[in-house]
N, C-alpha and C positions, 0 to 999 in steps of 0.2 A: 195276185188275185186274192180276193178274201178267206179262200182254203187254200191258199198258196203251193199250187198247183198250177202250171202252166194252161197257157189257151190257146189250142191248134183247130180251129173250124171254118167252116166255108163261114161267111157272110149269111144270113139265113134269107137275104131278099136278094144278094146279088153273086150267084153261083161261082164270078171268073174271083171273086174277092175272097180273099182269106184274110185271118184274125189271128196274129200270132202275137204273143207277149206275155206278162204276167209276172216278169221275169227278176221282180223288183232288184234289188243289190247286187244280190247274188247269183239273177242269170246268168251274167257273162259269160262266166264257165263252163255254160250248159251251151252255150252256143252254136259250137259245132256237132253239137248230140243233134239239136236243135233243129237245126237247117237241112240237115238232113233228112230226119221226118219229115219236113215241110218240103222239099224235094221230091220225098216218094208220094208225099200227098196231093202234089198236085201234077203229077206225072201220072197219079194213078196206080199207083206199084203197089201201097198198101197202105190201110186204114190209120188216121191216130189214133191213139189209146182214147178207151170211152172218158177217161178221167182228163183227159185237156178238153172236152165237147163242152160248148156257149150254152147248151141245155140244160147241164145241171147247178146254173144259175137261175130258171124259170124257178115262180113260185105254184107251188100247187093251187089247181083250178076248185079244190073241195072246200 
């Protein structure tokens, strides 16, 4: 991603969908960190970190 920082978030218009990637070259090896988050995230277990969320790509409304 453009802060190269991963992207783990629901879809913002379709709840069952998730957004995972970002992961240019170098994800692969994050892969299994990876999957797992997205595991708990979509089990419901626990939250991604606010730094992979698709929101702090919006531009400010001001």
């Amino acid at each position: 991603s453009s802060d190269q920082n991963f992207i783990l978030d629901r879809h913002p218009e379709a709840e069952n969908v998730w957004i995972v990637g970002g992961g240019s070259g170098h994800g692969f090896k994050h892969g299994p960190a990876l999957g797992e988050m997205v595991g708990d995230a979509v089990l419901g277990l626990k939250r991604p970190p606010s730094e992979f969320a698709l929101s702090r790509f919006k531009k400010n409304s001001s």
